[in-house]
C-alpha positions as CSV (number, residue, x, y, z in Angstrom):
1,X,46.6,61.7,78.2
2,X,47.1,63.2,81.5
3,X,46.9,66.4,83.5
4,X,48.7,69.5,82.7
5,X,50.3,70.9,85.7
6,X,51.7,74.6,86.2
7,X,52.4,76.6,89.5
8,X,51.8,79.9,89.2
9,X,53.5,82.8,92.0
10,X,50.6,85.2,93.7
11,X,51.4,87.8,95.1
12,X,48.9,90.6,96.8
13,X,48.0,93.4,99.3
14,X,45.8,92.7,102.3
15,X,43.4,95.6,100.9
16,X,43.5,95.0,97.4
17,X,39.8,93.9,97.2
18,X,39.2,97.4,98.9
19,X,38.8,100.9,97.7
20,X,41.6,102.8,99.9
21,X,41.2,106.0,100.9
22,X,44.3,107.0,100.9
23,X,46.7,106.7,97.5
24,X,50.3,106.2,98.9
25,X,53.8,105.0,96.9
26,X,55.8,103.1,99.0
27,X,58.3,105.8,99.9
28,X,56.0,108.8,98.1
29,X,53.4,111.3,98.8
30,X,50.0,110.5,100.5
31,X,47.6,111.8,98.4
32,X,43.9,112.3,100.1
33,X,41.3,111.0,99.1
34,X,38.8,114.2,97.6
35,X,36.3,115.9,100.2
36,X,35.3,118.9,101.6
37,X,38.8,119.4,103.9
38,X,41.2,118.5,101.6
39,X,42.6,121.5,100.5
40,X,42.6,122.6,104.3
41,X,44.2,119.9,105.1
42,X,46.5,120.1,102.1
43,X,47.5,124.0,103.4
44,X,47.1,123.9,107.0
45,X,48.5,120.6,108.3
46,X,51.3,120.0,105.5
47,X,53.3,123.4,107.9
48,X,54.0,121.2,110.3
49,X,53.5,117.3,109.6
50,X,54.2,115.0,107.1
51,X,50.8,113.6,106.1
52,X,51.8,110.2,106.3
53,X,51.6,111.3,110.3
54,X,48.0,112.5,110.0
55,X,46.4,109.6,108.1
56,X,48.0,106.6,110.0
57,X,46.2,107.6,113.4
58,X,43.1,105.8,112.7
59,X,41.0,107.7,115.8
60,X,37.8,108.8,116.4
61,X,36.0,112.2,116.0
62,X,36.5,112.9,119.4
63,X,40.7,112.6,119.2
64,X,40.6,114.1,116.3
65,X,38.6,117.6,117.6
66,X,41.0,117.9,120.6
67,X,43.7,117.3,118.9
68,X,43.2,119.7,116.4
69,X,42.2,121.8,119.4
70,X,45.5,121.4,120.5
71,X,47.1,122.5,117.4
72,X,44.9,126.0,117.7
73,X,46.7,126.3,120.7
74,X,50.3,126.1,119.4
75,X,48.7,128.5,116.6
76,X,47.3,127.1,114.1
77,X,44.8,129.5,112.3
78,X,41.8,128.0,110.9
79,X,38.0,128.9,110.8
80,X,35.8,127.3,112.9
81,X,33.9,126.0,109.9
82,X,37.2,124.7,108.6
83,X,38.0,123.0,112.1
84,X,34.5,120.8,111.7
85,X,34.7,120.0,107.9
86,X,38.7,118.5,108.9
87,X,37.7,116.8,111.7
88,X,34.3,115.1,110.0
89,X,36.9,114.5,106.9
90,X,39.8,112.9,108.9
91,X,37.4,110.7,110.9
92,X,35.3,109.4,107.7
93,X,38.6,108.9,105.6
94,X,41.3,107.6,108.8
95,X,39.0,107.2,111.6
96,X,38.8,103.9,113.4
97,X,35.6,102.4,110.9
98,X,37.1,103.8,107.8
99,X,38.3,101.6,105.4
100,X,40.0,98.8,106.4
101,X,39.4,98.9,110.1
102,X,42.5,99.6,110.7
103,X,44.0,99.9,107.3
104,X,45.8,97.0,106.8
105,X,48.8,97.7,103.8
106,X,51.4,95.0,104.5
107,X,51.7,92.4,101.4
108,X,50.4,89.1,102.2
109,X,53.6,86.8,101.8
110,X,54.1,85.6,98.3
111,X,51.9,81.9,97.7
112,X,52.2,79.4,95.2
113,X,49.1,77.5,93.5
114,X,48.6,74.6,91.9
115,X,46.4,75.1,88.8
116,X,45.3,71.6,87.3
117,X,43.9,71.3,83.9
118,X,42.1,68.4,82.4
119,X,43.7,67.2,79.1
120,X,41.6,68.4,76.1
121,X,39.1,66.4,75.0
122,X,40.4,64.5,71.4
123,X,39.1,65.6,68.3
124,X,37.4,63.6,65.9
């Protein structure tokens, strides 16, 4: 007897063998991963920017602080509690070592594989 052949499609995301930390349908919602800021985030942010924005800057600490700074500025009310507990949230869940450094969501292109089987042993 000989070999059984069959090709089988594959097809999968870059970052499927990681845990994401952000949930996102191709043209829906991000949803955040839970944490302390969250609901901040959720309230505060979500005025003015679509958190899609927010979560694909990938930046440190640092960026984060002054930018959020510079949203205080243009008015943003937040405690100053609040203002550390976002920027230690964004920079653990989108900062440049979360994740997938930097997240990485495009499809890797669709492969074929060869899957070989040896014939089954006859029975007696």
């Amino acid at each position: 007897m000989g070999e059984t052949e069959c090709v089988v499609g594959l097809r999968c995301c870059s970052s499927s063998w990681r845990r994401r930390p952000v949930a996102q349908a191709a043209d829906g919602p991000v949803v955040l991963p839970p944490g302390p800021a969250k609901a901040t985030i959720e309230s505060k942010c979500k005025r003015c920017h679509d958190l899609k924005k927010i979560v694909k800057q990938r930046q440190d600490p640092k960026w984060w602080a002054a930018t959020l700074e510079k949203m205080v500025d243009k008015g943003l009310e937040i405690e100053p509690e609040d203002e550390v507990e976002v920027v230690k949230y964004l920079s653990k869940n989108f900062g440049v070592t979360a994740a997938a450094k930097p997240q990485d969501t495009r499809p890797i292109r669709a492969t074929q594989i060869r899957v070989v089987a040896a014939p089954s042993p006859a029975r007696s």
